[in-house]
C-alpha positions as CSV (number, residue, x, y, z in Angstrom):
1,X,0.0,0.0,0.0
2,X,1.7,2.8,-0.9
3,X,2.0,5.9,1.8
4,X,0.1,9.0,1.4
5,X,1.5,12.4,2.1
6,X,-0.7,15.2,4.1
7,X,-0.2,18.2,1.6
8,X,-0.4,20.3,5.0
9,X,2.6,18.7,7.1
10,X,5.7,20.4,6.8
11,X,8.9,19.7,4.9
12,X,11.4,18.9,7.0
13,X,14.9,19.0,5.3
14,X,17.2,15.9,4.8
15,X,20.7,16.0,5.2
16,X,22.8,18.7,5.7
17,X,25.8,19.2,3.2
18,X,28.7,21.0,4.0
19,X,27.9,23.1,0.5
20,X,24.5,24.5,2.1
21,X,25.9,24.2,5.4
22,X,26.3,27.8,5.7
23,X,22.5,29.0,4.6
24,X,21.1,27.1,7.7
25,X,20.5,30.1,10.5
26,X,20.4,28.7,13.9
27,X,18.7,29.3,16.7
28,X,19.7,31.1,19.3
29,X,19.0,28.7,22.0
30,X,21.1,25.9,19.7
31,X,24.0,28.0,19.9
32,X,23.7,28.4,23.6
33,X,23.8,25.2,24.0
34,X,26.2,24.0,21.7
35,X,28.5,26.8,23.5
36,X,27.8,25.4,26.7
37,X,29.5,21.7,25.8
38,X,32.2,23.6,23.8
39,X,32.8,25.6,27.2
40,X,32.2,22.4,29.4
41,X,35.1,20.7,26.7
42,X,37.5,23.5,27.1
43,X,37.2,23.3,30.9
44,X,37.9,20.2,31.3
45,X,40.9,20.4,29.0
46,X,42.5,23.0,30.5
47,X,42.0,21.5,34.2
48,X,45.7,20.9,34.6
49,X,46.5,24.6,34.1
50,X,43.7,25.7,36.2
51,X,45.5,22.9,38.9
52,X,49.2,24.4,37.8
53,X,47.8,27.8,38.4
54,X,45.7,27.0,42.0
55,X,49.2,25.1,43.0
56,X,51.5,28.1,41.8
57,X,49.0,30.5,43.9
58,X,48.6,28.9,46.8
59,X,52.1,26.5,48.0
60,X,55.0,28.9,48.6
61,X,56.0,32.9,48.7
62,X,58.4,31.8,46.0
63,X,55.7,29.9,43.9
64,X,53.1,32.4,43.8
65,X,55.7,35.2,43.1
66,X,56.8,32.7,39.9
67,X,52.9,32.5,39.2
68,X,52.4,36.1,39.3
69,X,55.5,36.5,37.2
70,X,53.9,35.0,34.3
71,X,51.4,37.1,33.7
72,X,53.9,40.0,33.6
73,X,56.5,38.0,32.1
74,X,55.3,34.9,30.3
75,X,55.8,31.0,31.0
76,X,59.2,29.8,29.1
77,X,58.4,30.5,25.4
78,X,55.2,31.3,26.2
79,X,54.6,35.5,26.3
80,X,52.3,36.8,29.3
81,X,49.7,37.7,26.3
82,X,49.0,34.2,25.7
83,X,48.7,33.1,29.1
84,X,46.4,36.3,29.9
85,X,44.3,35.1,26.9
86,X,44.3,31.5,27.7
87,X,43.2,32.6,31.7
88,X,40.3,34.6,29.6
89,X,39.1,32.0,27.8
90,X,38.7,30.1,31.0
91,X,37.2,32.9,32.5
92,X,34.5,33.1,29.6
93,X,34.4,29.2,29.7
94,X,33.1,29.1,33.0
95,X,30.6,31.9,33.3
96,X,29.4,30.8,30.1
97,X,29.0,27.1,31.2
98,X,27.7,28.4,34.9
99,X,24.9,30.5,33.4
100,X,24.0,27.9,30.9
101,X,23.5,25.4,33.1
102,X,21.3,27.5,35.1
103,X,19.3,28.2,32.4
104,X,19.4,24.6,31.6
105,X,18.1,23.9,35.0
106,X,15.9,26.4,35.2
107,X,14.0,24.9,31.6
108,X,14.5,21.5,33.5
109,X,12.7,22.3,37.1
110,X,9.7,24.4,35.5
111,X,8.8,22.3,32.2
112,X,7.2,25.9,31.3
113,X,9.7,28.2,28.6
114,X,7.6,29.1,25.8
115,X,10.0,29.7,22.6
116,X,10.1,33.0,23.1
117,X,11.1,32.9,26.6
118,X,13.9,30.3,25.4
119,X,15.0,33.1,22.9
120,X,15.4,35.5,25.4
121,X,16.6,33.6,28.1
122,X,19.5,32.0,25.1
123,X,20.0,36.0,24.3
124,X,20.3,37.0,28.2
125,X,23.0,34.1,29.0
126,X,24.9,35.0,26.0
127,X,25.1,39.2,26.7
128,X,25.8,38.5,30.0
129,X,28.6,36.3,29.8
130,X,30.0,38.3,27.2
131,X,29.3,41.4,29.4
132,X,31.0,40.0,33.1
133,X,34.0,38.7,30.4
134,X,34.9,42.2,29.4
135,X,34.5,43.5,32.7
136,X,36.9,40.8,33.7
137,X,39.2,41.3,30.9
138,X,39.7,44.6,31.6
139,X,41.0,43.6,35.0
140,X,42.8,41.0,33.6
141,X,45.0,43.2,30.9
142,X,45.3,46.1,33.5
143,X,43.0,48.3,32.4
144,X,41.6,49.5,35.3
């Protein structure tokens, strides 16, 4: 018997080639999430420098002067810029991943985000962990 199609239902695309890739818009609240297991990923990558760093800050007088040294002076090869952006990308990382989660949470404890409200919630976690990352930066590169 063959199947009938409902003129009405909607055409859903088929697969996605990397030639038409690029004409597909997201949404906002895929991104979001999609940033928050990139962010979750580059956490947990970089958790031996976050270790290296907590060691160098914490141990000796003499360990957290060499820690402090590298963001003035680099790490071997390694210029201070690098580090500083490194240390900013963790910083972003982690706001990013903290405020996406709670937004994750948040869609998870009430059952009740219409599309819209998942829109603006998506835009709100994105603007303000750009925003606190500036701020941060800021601090970070000695600007204020």
């Amino acid at each position: 018997m063959p199947e009938t199609t409902n003129p009405t239902s909607k055409v859903r695309p088929g697969q996605m080639h990397l030639t038409n890739a690029l004409q597909y818009r997201m949404p906002l609240a895929a991104l979001v999430s999609i940033l928050h297991r990139a962010s979750g990923a580059l956490i947990f990558v970089l958790l031996p420098f976050v270790i290296w760093m907590f060691d160098g800050s914490v141990s000796t007088e003499s360990s957290y002067e060499r820690f402090a040294n590298a963001f003035v002076a680099g790490i071997g090869v390694v210029p201070a810029v690098l580090v500083k952006l490194v240390v900013l990308a963790l910083i972003w990382a982690y706001l990013h991943h903290a405020l996406a989660g709670l937004r994750h949470m948040w869609m998870d404890v009430t059952h009740r985000m219409s599309k819209d409200q998942g829109r603006h919630t998506a835009a709100a976690t994105l603007v303000i962990s750009l925003a606190l990352t500036v701020g941060l930066a800021g601090k970070l590169f000695g600007l204020y």
